[in-house]
C-alpha positions as CSV (number, residue, x, y, z in Angstrom):
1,X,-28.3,-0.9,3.0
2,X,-27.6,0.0,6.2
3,X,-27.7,-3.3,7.5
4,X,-25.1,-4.6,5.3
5,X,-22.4,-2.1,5.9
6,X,-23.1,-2.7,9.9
7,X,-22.6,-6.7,9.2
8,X,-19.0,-5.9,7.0
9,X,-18.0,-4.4,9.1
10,X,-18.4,-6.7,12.3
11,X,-17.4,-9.7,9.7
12,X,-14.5,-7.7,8.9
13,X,-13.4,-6.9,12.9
14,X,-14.2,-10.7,13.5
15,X,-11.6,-12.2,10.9
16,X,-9.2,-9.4,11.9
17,X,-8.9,-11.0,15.2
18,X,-9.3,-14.5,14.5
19,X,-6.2,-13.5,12.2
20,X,-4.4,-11.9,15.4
21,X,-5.4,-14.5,18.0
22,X,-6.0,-17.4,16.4
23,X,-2.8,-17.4,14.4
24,X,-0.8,-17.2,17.6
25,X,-2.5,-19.9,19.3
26,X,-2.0,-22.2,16.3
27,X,1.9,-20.5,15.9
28,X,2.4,-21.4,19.2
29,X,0.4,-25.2,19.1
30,X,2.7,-26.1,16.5
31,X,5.5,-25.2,17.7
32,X,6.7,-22.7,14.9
33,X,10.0,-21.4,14.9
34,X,11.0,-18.6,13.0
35,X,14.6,-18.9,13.1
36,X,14.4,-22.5,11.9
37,X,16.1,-22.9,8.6
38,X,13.2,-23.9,5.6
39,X,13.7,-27.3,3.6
40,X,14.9,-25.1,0.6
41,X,17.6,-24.5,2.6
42,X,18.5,-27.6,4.3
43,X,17.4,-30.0,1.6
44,X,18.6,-27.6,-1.4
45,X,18.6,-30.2,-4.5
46,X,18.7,-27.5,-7.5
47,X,15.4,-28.9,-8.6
48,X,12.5,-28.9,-6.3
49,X,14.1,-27.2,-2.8
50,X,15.9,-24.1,-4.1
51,X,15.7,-20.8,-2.0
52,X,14.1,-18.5,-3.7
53,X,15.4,-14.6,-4.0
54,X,13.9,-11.8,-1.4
55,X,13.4,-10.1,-4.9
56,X,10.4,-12.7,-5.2
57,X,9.1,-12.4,-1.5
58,X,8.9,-9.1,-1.1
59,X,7.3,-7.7,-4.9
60,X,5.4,-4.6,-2.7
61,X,8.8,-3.0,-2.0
62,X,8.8,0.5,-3.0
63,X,10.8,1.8,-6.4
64,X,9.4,-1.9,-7.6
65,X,6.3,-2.9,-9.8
66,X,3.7,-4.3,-8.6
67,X,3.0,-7.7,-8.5
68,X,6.0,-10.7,-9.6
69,X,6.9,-9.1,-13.1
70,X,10.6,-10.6,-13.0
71,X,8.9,-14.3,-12.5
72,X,8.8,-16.1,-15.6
73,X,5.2,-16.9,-16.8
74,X,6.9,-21.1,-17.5
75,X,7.8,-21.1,-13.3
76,X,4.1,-20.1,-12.8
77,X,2.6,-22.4,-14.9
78,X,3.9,-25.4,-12.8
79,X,6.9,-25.9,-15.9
80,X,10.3,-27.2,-14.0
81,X,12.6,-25.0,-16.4
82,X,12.0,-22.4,-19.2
């Protein structure tokens, strides 16, 4: 049992800085640009480019339930409009 907790937990400190490294390296190989403007934004055609709300992108904001309650279950399912 022992064993296993020892391999977790070097699995876990692995991925944790393939996350931190790795990520940069790609972030950096690509060329990514955080102050670049996304295609919902720049192509915004009411139907499949649309920015969403920061409502949506940040559900783990505190006073908030968890999750994406205020999402209707028709936008998850793929359905264009409810």
């Amino acid at each position: 049992m022992n064993n296993i907790a020892v391999l977790m937990v070097i699995s876990l400190a692995l991925l944790a800085l393939a996350y931190r490294f790795y990520g940069r390296f790609v972030a950096r190989r690509l060329g990514i640009d955080p102050a670049k403007t996304t295609p919902a934004h720049t192509i915004n055609d009411g139907v499949d480019y649309v920015p969403t709300k920061p409502l949506v992108l940040d559900p783990a904001r505190p006073g908030r339930n968890e999750g994406s309650a205020d999402i209707p279950v028709c936008h998850i399912a793929g359905f264009p409009a409810c």
